[in-house]
C-alpha positions as CSV (number, residue, x, y, z in Angstrom):
1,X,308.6,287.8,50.1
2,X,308.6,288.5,46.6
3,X,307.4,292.0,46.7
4,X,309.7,292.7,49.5
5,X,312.6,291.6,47.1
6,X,311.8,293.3,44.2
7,X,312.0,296.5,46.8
8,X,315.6,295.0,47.8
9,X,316.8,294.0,44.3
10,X,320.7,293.8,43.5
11,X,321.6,295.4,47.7
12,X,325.3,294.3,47.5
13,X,325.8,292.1,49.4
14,X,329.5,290.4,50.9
15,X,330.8,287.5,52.8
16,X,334.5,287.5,53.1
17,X,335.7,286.3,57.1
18,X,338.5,288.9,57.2
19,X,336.2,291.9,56.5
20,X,334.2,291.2,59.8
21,X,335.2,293.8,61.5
22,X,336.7,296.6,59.5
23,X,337.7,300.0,61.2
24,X,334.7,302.6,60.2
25,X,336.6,304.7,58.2
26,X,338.3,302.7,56.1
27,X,337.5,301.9,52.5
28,X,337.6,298.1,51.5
29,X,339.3,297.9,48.0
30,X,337.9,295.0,45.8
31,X,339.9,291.9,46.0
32,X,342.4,291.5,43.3
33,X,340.7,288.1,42.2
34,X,337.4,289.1,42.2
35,X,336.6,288.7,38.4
36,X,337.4,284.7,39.4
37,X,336.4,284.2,43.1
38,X,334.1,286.7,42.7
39,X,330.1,287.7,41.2
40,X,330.8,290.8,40.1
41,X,327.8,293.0,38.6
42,X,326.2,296.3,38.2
43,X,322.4,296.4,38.4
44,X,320.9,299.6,37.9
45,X,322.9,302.2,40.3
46,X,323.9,299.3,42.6
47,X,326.7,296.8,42.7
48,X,326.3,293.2,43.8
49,X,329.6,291.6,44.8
50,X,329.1,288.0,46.1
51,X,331.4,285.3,47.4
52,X,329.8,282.5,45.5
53,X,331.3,280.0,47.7
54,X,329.8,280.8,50.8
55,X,327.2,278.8,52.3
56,X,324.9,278.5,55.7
57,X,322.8,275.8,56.8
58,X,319.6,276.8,58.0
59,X,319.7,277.4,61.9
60,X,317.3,275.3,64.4
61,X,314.7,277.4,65.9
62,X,314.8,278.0,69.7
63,X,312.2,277.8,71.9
64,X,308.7,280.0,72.0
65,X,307.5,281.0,76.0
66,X,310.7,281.8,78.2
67,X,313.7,279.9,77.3
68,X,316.0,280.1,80.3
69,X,318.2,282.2,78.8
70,X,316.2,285.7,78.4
71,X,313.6,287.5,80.9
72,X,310.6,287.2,78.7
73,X,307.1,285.4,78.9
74,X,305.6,286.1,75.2
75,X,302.1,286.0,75.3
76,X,299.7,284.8,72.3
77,X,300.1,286.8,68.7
78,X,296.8,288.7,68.6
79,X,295.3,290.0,65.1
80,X,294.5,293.8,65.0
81,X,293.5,294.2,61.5
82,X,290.6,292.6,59.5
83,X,291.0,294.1,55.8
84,X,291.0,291.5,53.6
85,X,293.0,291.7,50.6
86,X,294.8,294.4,51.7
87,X,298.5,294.8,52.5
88,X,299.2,296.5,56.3
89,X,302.5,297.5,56.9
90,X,305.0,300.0,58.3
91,X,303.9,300.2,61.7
92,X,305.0,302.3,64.4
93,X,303.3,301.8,68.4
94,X,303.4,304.0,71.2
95,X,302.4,303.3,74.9
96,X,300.6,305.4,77.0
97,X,299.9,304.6,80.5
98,X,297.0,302.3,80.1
99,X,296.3,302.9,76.3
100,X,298.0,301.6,73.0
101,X,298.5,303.6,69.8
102,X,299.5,301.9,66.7
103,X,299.9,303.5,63.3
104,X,300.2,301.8,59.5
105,X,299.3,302.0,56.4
106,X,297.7,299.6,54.5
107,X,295.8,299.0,50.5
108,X,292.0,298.7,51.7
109,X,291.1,301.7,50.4
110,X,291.2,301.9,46.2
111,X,294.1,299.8,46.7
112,X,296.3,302.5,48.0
113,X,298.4,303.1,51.1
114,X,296.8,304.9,53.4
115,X,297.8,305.9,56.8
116,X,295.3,303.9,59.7
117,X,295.1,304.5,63.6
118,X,293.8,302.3,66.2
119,X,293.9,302.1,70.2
120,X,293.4,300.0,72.6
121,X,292.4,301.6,76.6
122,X,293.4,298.6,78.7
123,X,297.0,297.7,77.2
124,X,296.1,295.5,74.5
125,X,293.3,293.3,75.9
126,X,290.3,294.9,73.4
127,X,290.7,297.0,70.6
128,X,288.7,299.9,69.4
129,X,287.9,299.8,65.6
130,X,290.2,301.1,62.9
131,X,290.3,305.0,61.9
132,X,292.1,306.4,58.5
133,X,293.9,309.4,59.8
134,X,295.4,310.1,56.0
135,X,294.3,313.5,54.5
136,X,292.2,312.1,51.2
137,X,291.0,308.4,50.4
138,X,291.6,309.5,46.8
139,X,293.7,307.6,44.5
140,X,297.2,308.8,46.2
141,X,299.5,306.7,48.5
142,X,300.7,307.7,52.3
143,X,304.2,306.7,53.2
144,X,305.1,305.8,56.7
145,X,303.5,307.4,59.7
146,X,305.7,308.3,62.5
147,X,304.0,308.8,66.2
148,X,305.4,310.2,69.1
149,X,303.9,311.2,72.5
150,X,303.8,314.6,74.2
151,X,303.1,316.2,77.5
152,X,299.3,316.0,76.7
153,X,299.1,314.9,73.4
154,X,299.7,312.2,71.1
155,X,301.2,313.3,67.4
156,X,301.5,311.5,64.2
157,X,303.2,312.3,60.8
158,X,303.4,310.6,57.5
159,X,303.6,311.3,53.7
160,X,301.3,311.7,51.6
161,X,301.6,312.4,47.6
162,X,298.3,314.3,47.3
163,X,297.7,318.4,47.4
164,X,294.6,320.4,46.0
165,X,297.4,321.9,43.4
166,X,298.8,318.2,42.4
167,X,302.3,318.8,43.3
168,X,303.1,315.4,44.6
169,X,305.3,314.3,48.0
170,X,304.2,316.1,51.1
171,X,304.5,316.2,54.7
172,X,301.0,315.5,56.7
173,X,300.6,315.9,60.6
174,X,297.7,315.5,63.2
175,X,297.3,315.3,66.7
176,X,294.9,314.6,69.2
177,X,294.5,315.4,72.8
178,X,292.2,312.5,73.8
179,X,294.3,309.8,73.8
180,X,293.6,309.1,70.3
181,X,289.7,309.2,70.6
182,X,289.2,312.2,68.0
183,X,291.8,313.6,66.2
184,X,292.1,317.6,65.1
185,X,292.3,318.9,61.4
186,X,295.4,317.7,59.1
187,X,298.4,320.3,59.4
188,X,300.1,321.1,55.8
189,X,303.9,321.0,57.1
190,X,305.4,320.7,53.7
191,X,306.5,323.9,52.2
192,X,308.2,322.4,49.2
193,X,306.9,319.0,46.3
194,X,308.8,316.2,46.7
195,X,309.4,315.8,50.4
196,X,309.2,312.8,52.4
197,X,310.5,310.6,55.1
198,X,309.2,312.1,58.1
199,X,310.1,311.4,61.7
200,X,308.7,312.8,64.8
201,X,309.9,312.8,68.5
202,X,308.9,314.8,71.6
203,X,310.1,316.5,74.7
204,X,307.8,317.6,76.8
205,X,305.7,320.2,75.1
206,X,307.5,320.8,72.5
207,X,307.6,318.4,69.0
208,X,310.3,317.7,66.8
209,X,309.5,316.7,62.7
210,X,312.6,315.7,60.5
211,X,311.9,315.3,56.7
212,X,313.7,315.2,53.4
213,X,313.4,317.0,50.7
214,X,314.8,315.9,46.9
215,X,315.9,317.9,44.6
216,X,315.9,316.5,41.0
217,X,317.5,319.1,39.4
218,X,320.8,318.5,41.5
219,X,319.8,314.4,42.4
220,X,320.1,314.7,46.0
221,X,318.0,314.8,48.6
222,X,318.1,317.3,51.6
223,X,317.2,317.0,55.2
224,X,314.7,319.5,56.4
225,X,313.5,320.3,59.9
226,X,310.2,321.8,61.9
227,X,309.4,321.8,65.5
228,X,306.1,323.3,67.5
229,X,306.2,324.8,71.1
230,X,303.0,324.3,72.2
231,X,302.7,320.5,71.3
232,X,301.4,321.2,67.6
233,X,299.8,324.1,67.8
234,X,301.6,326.4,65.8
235,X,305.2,325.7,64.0
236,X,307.9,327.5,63.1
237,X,309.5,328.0,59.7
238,X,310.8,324.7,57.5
239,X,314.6,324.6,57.3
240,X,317.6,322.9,55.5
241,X,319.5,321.0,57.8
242,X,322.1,319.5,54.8
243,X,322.2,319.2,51.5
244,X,323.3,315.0,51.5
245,X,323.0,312.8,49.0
246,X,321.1,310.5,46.5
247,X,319.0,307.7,47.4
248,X,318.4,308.8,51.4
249,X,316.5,306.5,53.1
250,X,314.0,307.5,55.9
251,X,315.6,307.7,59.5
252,X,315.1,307.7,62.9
253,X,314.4,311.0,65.1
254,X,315.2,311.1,68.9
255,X,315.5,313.8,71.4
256,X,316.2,313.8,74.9
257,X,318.2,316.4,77.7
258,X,321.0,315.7,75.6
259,X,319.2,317.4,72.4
260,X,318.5,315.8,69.0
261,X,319.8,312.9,67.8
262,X,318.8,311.5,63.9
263,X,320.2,308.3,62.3
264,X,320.0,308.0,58.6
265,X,321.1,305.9,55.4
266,X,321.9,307.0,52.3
267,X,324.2,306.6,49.3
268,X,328.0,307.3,51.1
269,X,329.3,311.0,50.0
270,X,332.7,311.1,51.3
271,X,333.3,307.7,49.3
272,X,334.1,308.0,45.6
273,X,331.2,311.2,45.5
274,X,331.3,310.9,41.6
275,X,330.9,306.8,42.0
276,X,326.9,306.4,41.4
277,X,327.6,302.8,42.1
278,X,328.8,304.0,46.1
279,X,327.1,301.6,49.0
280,X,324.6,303.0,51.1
281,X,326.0,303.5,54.8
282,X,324.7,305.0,57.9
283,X,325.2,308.4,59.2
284,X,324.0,310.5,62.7
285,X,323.9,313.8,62.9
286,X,322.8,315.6,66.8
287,X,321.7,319.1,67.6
288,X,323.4,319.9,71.0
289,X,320.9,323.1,71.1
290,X,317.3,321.0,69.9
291,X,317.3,322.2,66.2
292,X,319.2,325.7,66.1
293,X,322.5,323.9,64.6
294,X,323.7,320.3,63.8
295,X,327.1,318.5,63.7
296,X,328.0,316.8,60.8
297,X,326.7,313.5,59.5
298,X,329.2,311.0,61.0
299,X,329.7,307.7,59.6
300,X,328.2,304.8,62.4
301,X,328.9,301.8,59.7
302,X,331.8,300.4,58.1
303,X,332.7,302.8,55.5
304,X,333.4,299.8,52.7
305,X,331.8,299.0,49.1
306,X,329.4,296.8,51.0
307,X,325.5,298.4,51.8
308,X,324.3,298.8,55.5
309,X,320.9,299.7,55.6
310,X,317.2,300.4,57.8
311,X,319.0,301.8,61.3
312,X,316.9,301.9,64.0
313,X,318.0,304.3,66.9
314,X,317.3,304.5,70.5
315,X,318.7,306.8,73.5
316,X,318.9,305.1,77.0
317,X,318.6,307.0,80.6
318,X,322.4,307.8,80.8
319,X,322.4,309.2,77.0
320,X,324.0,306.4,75.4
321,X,323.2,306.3,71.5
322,X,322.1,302.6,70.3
323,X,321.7,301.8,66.8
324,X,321.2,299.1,65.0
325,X,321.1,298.0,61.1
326,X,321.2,295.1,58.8
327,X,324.6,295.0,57.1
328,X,325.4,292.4,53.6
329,X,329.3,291.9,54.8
330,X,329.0,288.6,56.6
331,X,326.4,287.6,54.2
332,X,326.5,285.1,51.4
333,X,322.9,285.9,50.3
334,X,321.4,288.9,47.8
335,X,318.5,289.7,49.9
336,X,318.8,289.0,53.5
337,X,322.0,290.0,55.9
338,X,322.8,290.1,59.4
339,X,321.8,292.7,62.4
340,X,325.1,295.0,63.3
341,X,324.9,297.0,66.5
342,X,327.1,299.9,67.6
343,X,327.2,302.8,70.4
344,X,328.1,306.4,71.4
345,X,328.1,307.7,74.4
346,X,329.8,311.7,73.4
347,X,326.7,312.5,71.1
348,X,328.5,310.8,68.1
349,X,331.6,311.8,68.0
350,X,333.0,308.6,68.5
351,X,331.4,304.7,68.2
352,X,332.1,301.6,69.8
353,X,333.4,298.6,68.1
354,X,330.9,296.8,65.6
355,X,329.1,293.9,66.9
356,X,327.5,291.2,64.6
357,X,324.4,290.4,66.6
358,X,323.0,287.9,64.0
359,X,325.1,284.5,62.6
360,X,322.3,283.1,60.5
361,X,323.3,286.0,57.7
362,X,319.0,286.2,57.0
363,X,318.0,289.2,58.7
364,X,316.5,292.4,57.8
365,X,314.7,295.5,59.2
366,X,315.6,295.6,62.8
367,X,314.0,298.3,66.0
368,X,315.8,298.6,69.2
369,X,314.4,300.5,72.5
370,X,316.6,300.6,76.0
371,X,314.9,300.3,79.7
372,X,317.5,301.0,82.5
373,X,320.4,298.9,81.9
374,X,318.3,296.7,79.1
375,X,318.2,296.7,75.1
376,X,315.2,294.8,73.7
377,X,315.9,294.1,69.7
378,X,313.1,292.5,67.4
379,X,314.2,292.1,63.8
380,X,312.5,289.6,60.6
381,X,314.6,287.0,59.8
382,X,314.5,284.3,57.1
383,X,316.2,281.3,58.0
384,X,313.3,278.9,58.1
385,X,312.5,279.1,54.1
386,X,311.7,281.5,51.7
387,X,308.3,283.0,51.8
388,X,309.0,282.6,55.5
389,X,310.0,285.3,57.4
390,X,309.3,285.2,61.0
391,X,310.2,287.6,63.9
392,X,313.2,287.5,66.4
393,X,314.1,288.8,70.2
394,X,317.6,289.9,71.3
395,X,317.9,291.4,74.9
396,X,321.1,292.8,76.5
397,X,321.3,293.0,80.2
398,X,324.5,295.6,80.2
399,X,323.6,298.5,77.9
400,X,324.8,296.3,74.6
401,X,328.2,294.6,76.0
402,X,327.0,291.5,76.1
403,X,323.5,289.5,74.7
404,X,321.2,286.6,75.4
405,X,320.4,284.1,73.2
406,X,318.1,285.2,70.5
407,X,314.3,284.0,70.7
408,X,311.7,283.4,68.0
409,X,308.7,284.9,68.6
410,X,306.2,284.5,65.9
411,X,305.5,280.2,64.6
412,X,303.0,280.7,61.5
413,X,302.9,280.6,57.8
414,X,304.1,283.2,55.1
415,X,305.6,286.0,56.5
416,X,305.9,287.9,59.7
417,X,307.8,291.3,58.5
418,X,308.8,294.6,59.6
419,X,308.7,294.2,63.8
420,X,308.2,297.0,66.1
421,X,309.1,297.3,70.0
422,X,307.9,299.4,73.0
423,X,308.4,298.7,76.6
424,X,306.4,300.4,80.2
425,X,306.3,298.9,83.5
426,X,308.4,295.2,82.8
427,X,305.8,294.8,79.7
428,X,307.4,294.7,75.5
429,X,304.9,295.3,73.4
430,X,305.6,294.1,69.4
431,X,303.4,294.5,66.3
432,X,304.6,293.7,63.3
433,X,303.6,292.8,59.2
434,X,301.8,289.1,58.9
435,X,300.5,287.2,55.7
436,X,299.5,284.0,58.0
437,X,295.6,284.5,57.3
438,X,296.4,285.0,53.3
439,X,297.2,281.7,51.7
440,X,298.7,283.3,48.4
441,X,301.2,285.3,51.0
442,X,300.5,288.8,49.2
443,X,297.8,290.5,51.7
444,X,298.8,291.1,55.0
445,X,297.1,292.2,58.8
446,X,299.1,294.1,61.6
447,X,299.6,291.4,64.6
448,X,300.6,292.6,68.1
449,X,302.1,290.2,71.0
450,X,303.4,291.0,74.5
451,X,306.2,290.7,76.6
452,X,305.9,290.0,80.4
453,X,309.5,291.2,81.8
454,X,310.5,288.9,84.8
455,X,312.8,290.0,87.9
456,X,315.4,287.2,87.5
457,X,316.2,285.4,84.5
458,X,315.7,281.3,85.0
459,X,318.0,278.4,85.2
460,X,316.8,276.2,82.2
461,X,316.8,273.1,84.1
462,X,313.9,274.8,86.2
463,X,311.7,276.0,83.4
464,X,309.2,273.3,83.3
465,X,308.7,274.5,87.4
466,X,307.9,277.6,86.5
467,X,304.2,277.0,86.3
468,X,303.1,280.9,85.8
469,X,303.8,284.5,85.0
470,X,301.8,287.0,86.7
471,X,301.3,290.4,86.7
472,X,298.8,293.6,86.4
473,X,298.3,296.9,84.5
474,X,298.2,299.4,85.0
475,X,300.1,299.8,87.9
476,X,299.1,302.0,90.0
477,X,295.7,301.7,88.8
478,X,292.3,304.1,89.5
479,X,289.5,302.4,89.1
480,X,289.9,298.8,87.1
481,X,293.2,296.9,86.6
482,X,294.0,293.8,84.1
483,X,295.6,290.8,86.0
484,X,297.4,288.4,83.2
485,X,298.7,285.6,84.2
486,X,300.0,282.3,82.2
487,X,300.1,279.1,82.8
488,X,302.8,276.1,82.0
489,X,300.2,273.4,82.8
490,X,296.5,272.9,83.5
491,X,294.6,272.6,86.6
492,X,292.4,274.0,89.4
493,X,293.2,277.9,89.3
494,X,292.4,280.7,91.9
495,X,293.0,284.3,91.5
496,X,291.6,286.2,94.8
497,X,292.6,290.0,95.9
498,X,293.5,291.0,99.8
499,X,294.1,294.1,101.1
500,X,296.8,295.3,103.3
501,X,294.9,294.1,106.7
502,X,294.8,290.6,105.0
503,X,290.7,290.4,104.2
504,X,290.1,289.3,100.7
505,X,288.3,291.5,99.2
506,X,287.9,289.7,95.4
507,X,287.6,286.1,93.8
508,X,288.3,286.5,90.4
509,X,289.3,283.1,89.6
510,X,288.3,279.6,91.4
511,X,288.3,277.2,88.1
512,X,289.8,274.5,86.4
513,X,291.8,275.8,83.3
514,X,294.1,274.5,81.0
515,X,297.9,275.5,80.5
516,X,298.2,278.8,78.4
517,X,297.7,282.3,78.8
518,X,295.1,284.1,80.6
519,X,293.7,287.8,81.7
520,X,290.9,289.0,83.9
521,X,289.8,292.7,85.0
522,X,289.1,293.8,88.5
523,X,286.5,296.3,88.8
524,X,287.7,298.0,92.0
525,X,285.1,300.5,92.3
526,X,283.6,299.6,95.0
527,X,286.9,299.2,97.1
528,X,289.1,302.5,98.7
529,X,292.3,304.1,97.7
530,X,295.4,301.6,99.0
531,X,297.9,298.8,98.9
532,X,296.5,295.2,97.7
533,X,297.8,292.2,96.7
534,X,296.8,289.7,94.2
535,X,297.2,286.0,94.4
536,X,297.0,283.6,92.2
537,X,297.5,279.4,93.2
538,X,297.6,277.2,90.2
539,X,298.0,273.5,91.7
540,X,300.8,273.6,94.3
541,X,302.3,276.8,92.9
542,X,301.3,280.1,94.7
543,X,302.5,283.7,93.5
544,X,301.4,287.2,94.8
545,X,302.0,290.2,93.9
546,X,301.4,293.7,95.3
547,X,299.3,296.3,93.5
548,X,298.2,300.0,94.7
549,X,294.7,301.6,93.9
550,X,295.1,305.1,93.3
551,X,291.4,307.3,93.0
C-alpha cells in the first residue's frame, strides 16, 4: 500500500455528517471553525481538510461463496501471471464468446511498464502464455491499455512514452482479427508529444479512441478524439474535443445507439479557475452524433472543496448512464474514501440523487458494468488493515435504486488492488492487482475469479441446502462445452449427459469428491446438432440443466 499512497498523497479528504448529500452544484464554503475543529493544510497543489475527530471501527467481513443476500457463486481466485518481481497492474478484460482477453502492464521487462496480453479459449479454465503487445521493450514505460471488442476484431490501446524522434507521451493501438492469437503491426495514433490517457470503445465496425493531450505552455490538458470505420483499418484526423483543465485524470469511453458517452476527472474549472488548490470532480461529456460535436462537460459529483476521483462508467440496455467514483466527503481518512454512485437517463443533462454505496469510508478505485435490470460493482477496500486491501461485490437488482449487501471476494495476504468486471451468459468475470505470492507486498501477479449468476436469489436460512451451482459454457456450444459445477459438501458425485429422447449419451463424472469447486469438458464430437441436458446428483441433491449443440 505504500506505493499506492505515495501516488494518492495529501487527496483532501472530508467527514462532516451534514455534507452527505450536497446538491451538485453547490460550493461547500469552509466551516468558520476550521482553523480549531479542523486539519487544515496545503500540500503541493492539493488541500487536505480533515475532521480530526472522526473515527470508524473496522467493519466485520461477510461471507465468501453465496451469502443469501446476492445472486453469486464465486469460484476459486486463479493466478494468471508468473513474473516474479515484477508489479502487474491496470488491467482491463473483455469477453468474447468462449474466449477471455485481459490486458496490463506490468515491470518484468528492464523494470518498466509495459503493456501484456493473454487469452484464454474456454472462458477461463487454461490460459495461453503471456504476449508483450507494447511497441519497444526499451527502457520506456506504457501507461494503461484500454480494449474493446468489434464486429470482427478485438482492439487495444495504451500509452507509451517512446518514439524513434524521442518526443515522449504517445498514443499506441493494435488489433487482431484472431481472437487475439496474432496481433497486426503497432498504429502511431498520436499526432502531438505529451498525449495520454487513452480509452477505446466500439460499435459495430466502427472504433472509437479518446485521449488527452497537455499543454505545458498553458498547464492544461486537452481532450482529443479519433475513430476508424473499418474496425482499425484506417483513421481519420486527431481532433480537439476541449481545452479543460490541469491535472485530468484518464476516463472512461462508451458508445452505444445513443452515441458517445466519456466520464472524466479533473481539477474543477467552473470552481475558483484561478484557485490551483481547486478539488478534483467528475465531469461527462456525450456526442449525440458519435464524435462530430460534444456537449459540455457537466458536473456528475458534488461540486464542493472535497476531491472525487477514478469514475468508472457503464451504459445499460435502456441507455441509462451509471457511474461510479470514490469520494473523501464521508471520510475521516487521507487515503481511502467511500464508493458514490449516480445516474442519467437524458444523456447527462440531468443526474439522480447521490448515493453512498460504501459506510466503511476505505474504498478506492471502483468498475461498474449493467446486465438487464442488474449493476455488478467490484471496488478495493481497506478495512481489514493496512497493507490489506482486498476486493468487494455490490449488485443492484433495479438499475441502481436499491443494493444488496456487499460481498468480499478476495481472503489473502497483502493486497488485492485495482478490480475489474465483465459479465456474458449469467457468468462475472473479475481480475484484479494481488501481492499474495510476494511476502515484502511490493511485486504483484494479475488474479482472475468468476461469478456464476443464479436465477433466484436464496433465503439464508437455506444456504447450507444449497449443495451446488451448476452450469455450462458456452452456451450454445459447437463442438466441446465446459460444465462447472460446485459443491457445498463432499460425496459420491455423477455428472452424465441425455439427449432430448432421454438416452444418455455421456458419463462425465461417477466419483467420490470433496466439497469445492469443480469443471469438466465434454467433447461432443461424436454426438449431432440438438437439445441436451446435463445432470449432475451429488448425494440426495439432483440438478439438470438444458444445453443445445450447435455444428
Amino acid at each position: 500500500m505504500r506505493n499506492r499512497l505515495s501516488f494518492l498523497g495529501g487527496l483532501a479528504v472530508l467527514a462532516f455528517s451534514s455534507l452527505l448529500f450536497l446538491p451538485s452544484n453547490a460550493a461547500a464554503p469552509l466551516p468558520e471553525d476550521h482553523d480549531t475543529f479542523w486539519e487544515y493544510r496545503v500540500i503541493g497543489d492539493r488541500i487536505l481538510l480533515k475532521n480530526p475527530n472522526a473515527s470508524v471501527a473496522l467493519v466485520p467481513s461477510v461471507c465468501k461463496g453465496h451469502c443469501g443476500l446476492s445472486t453469486t457463486w464465486w469460484g476459486d481466485d486463479v493466478r494468471l501471471t508468473y513474473a516474479p518481481s515484477s508489479h502487474s497492474r491496470l488491467q482491463r478484460v473483455v469477453v468474447e464468446n468462449s474466449y477471455l482477453h485481459v490486458v496490463w502492464v506490468d515491470t518484468r521487462i528492464n523494470g518498466e511498464m509495459k503493456a501484456f496480453y493473454k487469452r484464454s479459449k474456454d472462458l477461463g479454465y487454461r490460459w495461453e502464455d503471456d504476449v508483450m503487445i507494447s511497441v519497444s521493450p526499451d527502457l520506456v514505460e506504457d501507461g494503461a491499455p484500454d480494449i474493446t471488442l468489434g464486429t470482427s476484431c478485438l482492439h487495444a490501446v495504451w500509452q507509451n512514452t517512446w518514439k524513434p524522434i524521442g518526443e515522449q507521451g504517445h498514443i499506441y493501438y493494435r488489433r487482431t482479427l484472431d481472437h487475439g492469437a496474432t496481433w497486426e503491426e503497432v498504429y502511431f495514433l498520436s499526432s502531438y508529444e505529451h498525449q495520454s490517457k487513452p480509452s477505446i470503445a466500439a460499435l459495430q465496425d466502427t472504433i472509437y479512441v479518446i485521449f488527452t493531450r497537455y499543454i505545458d505552455t498553458r498547464d492544461i490538458y486537452e481532450i482529443h478524439f479519433r475513430k476508424s470505420y473499418d474496425e482499425g483499418a484506417t483513421w481519420t484526423e486527431d481532433r480537439v474535443i476541449t481545452d479543460y483543465g490541469p491535472s485530468l485524470i484518464r476516463g472512461t469511453l462508451r458508445a452505444n445507439e445513443r452515441g458517445l458517452h466519456y466520464v472524466f476527472n479533473h481539477k474543477d474549472n467552473f470552481d475558483e479557475p484561478g484557485n490551483l488548490h481547486r478539488s478534483q470532480e467528475v465531469f461527462y461529456i456525450h456526442s449525440p452524433d458519435w464524435g462530430n460535436t460534444w456537449t459540455e462537460p457537466a458536473i456528475v459529483s458534488h461540486r464542493d472543496s472535497i476531491h472525487s476521483q477514478w469514475p468508472s462508467m457503464c451504459v445499460d440496455d435502456e441507455g441509462r448512464i451509471h457511474v461510479t467514483w470514490f469520494d473523501y466527503k464521508t471520510s475521516p481518512y487521507s487515503e481511502t474514501a467511500d464508493i458514490f454512485y449516480t445516474n442519467s437517463t437524458d444523456n447527462g443533462q440531468t443526474w439522480a440523487e447521490i448515493q453512498v454505496l460504501t459506510d466503511a469510508h476505505t474504498a478506492r478505485w471502483s468498475n461498474l458494468i449493467a446486465r438487464g435490470d442488474s449493476l455488478y460493482l467490484v471496488w478495493e477496500d481497506w478495512r481489514h488493515g493496512y497493507d490489506q486491501g482486498e476486493i468487494y461485490f455490490k449488485h443492484s437488482p433495479d438499475r441502481g435504486q436499491s443494493w444488496d449487501r456487499e460481498e468480499r471476494l478476495t481472503h489473502a495476504p497483502n493486497e488485492s488492488l485495482e478490480p475489474v468486471i465483465v459479465e456474458q451468459d449469467d457468468t462475472l468475470y473479475v481480475a484484479w492487482s494481488d501481492a499474495r505470492d510476494d511476502p515484502s507486498n511490493i511485486h504483484a501477479e494479475v488474479y482472475f475469479k468468476r461469478g456464476y449468476l443464479t436465477t433466484t436469489s436464496v433465503p439464508e436460512s437455506s444456504v447450507k441446502e444449497h449443495t451446488l451451482y451448476l452450469n455450462s459454457y458456452p452456451n450454445p456450444s459447437n463442438v466441446s462445452t465446459v460444465i462447472a459445477y460446485q459443491l457445498r459438501a463432499g460425496g459420491h458425485v455423477t455428472l452424465e449427459v441425455y439427449n432430448l429422447l432421454g438416452r444418455k449419451v455421456a458419463t462425465l463424472v461417477d466419483e467420490t469428491q470433496e466439497a469445492g469447486y469443480r469443471s469438466v469438458i465434454w467433447d461432443a464430437s461424436e454426438v449431432s446438432s440438438g437439445l441436451y441436458f446435463y445432470k449432475l446428483t451429488a448425494g440426495e441433491f439432483t440438478e439438470t440443466r438444458r444445453m443445445m449443440l450447435v455444428k
